[in-house]
N, C-alpha and C positions, 0 to 999 in steps of 0.2 A: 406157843409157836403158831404162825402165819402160816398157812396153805393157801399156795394160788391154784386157781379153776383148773383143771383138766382139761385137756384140748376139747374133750367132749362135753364137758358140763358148760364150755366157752362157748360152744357152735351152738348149743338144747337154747345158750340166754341171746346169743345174737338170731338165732330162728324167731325165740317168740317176739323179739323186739321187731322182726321185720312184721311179724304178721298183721303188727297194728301198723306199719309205715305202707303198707305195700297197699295200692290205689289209696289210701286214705282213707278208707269208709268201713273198717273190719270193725270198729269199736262199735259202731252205730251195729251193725247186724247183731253182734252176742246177745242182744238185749235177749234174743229169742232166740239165744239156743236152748238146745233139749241135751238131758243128759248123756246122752250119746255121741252128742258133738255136730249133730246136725238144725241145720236151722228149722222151725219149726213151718216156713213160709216157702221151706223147698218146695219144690214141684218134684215128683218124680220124673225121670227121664222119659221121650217122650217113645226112644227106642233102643233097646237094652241091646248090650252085647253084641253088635254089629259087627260082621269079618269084614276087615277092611283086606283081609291077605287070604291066604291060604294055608300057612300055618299055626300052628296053635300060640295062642297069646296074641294074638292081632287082632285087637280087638276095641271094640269103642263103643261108650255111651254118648248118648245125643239129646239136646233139648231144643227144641223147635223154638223158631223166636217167635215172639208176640205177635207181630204184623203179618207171619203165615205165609209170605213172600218176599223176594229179594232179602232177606235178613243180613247183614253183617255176621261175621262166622270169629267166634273165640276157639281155638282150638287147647286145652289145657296140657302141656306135657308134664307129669309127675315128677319127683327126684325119687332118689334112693342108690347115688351112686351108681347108676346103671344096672343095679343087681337085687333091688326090690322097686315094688309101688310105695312109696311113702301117699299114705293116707286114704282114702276114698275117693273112688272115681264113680260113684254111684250117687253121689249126693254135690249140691251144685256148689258151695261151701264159696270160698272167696270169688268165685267166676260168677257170684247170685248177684253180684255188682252191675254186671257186664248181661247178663237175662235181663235187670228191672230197665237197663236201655234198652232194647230190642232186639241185642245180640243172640242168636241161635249158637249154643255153646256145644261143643264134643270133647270128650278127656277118653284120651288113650291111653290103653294097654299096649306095652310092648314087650318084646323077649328078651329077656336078660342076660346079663354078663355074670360072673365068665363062661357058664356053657356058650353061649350067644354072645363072643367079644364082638368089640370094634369090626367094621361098620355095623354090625346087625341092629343094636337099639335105634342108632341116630336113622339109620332108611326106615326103619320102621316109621320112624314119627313122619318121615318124608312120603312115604307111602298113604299115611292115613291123611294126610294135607292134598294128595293127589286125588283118593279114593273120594275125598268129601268134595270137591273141586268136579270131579268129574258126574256125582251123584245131586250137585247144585239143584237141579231144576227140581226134581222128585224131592229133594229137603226144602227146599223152599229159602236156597241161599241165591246171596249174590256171591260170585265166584274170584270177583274183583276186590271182595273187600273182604280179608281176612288174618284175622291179626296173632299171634303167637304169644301163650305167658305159659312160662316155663320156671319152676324152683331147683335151683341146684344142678344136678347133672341134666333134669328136664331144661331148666333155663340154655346150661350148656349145648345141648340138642337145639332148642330154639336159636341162638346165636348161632348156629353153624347153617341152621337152615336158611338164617338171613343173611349170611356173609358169603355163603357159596353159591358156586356157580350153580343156577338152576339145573337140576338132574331131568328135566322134561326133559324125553325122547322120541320126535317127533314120527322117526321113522317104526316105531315099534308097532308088534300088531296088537297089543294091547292096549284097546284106548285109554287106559287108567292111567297107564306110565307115560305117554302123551299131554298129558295134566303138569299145569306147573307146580313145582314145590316152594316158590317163593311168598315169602307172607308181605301184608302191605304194613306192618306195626311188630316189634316184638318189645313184649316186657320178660325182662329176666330175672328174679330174687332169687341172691346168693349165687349166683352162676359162675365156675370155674373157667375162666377165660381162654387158660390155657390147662393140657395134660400131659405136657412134657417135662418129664420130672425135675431136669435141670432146672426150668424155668417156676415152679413152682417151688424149687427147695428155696430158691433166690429170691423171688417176690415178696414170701411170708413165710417159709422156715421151716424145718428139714418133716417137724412133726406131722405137716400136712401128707407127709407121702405116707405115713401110718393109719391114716382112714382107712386105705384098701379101694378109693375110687380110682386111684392111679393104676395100681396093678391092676385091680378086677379089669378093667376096661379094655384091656388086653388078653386079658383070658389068662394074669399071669396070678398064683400066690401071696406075692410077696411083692418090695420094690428093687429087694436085691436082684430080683428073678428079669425083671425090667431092662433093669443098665447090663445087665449078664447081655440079655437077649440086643438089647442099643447095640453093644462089641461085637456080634457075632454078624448080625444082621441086621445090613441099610434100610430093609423094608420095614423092620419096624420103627424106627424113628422117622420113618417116611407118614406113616401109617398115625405117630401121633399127632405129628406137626400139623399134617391136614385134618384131622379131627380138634384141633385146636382152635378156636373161631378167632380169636387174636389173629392168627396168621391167614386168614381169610379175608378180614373186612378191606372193605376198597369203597369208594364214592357210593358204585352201586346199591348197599347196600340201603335196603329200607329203615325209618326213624326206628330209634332203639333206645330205651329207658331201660335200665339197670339201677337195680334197689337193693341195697344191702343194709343189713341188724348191723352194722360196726366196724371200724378200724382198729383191728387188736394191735398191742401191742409189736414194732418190728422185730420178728423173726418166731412171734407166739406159733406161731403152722397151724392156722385155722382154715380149714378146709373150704372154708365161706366166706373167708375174708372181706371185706371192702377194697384190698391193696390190689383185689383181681379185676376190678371195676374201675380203680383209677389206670392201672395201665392199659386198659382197654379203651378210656375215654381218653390217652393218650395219643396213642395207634389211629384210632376213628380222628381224631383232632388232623392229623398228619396226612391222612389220604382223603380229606373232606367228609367223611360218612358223619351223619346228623346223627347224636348221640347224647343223653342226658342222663348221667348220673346221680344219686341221692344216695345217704348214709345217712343212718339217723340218729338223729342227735348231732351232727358233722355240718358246721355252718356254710364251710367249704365248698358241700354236697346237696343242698337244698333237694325236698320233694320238689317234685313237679307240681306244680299251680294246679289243682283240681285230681291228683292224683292219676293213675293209668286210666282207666275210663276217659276222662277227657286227652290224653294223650294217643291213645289208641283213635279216639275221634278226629280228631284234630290232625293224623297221618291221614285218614282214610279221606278225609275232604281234600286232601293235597294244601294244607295248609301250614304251608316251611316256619310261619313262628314259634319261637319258641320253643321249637323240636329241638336242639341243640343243649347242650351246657353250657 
């Protein structure tokens, strides 16, 4: 008897497949890793546990860039469904790409779903792009050149930061919030485009809403608990749709590279899909926004020509080619 993959044993082999897709250079780094999973050529951070907020879980590690002035700024948002840190934000691990160019890198903590639904993760991350933006001069950034790679729900968080309207408030007496939250580059691997359940049972198939990134994200259980709460109450279907970066992007937005491990099967309900990347590079096609998709192994889908690094560079110089699919 034949057994097919498990939703979850599908997403564990489309992850590791992106991990060698994703900028193009993850293969060359393993040479030197250490048993741990750390590379042996990391630098330690250059300043640990930064409160970017006031609340607990606001928090960030920093690595100073090379040149010790004006640095281009990586900002790393983690995944984990909004409701853990998938992996290490203490060790510079695929962003060790983006440090050996000159980039000064930060990877955020944020607070989690479901005690901390919707919006609480995604401002976090917007807060920490604000905090780092405002703190420029003392980090030794340029404030103007800052680019976003997010995995998964983090990817999702990054997309929403580049498709919406900048949340700077100028009139605030808080200088931090005064700061814009718009990046000049975003890469996304595996990023859920949308969180609207309708529109995710339809893309790739009903299984995906059994992750629990749907509902946690909401603060809800379940997905039954979701469409219950959809019927009852406008606000939350208000509340996913705008948290949806899909329904965000417009011209405005800044180049955007999206990576995904595969196109499963239609209606497999892989959480990671690649199906969330093509109708997103759909949407961005339709209202002009510069956007370049990749799936790999998906001739379709081509990596980007030098990988995110050069793609990230390449936004940051204002230079329109090739940004595009």
């Amino acid at each position: 008897m034949t057994h097919q993959p498990t939703h979850s044993f599908r997403s564990l082999i489309l992850a590791i497949a992106l991990l060698g897709l994703l900028a193009g250079t993850v293969a060359a780094q393993s040479a030197t890793q250490t048993g741990n999973g750390t590379s042996q050529s990391d630098p330690p951070p250059t300043k640990r546990d930064i409160a970017y907020g006031t609340e607990p879980g606001q928090t960030l590690n920093f690595w100073a860039g090379k040149s010790g002035d004006k640095a281009p700024l990586l900002v790393y948002i983690p995944g984990g469904a909004w409701q853990r840190i998938d992996g290490r934000i203490d060790t510079l691990g695929r962003c060790k790409q983006f440090w050996d160019r000159g980039f000064a890198v930060a990877m955020v903590q944020y607070r989690l779903a479901p005690k901390n639904p919707l919006p609480v993760p995604v401002l976090d991350a917007a807060l920490a792009v604000q905090f780092l933006r405002h703190h420029a001069k003392d980090l030794g950034l340029d404030p103007n050149r800052v680019a976003l790679l997010g995995m998964s729900a983090g990817g999702c968080s990054a997309l929403w930061l580049a498709t919406h309207d900048d949340i700077a408030d100028p009139t605030s007496d808080n200088p931090i919030l005064r700061e814009s939250s718009k990046p000049q580059a975003v890469v996304a691997g595996m990023a859920q485009t949308t969180i609207v359940p309708a529109e995710v049972e339809h893309w790739v198939g009903v299984n995906a809403l059994r992750h629990g990134m749907v509902a946690g994200a909401g603060g809800y259980s379940s997905v039954d608990q979701v469409k219950v709460a959809f019927e009852k109450d406008p606000a939350v279907a208000i509340l996913y749709r705008k948290f949806s970066p899909i329904h965000q992007v417009s011209a405005d937005a800044p180049p955007i590279l999206l990576e995904y491990g595969g196109l499963a099967p239609a209606g497999a309900g892989d959480i990671h899909d690649g199906a969330f990347g093509i109708r997103f590079l759909e949407a961005a096609k339709r209202v002009g926004a510069r956007c370049h998709l990749s799936i790999y192994k998906n001739e379709s889908y081509p990596p980007y020509p030098g990988g995110a690094v050069t793609f990230v560079t390449n936004a940051m110089k204002g230079n329109p080619s090739h940004l595009s699919h």
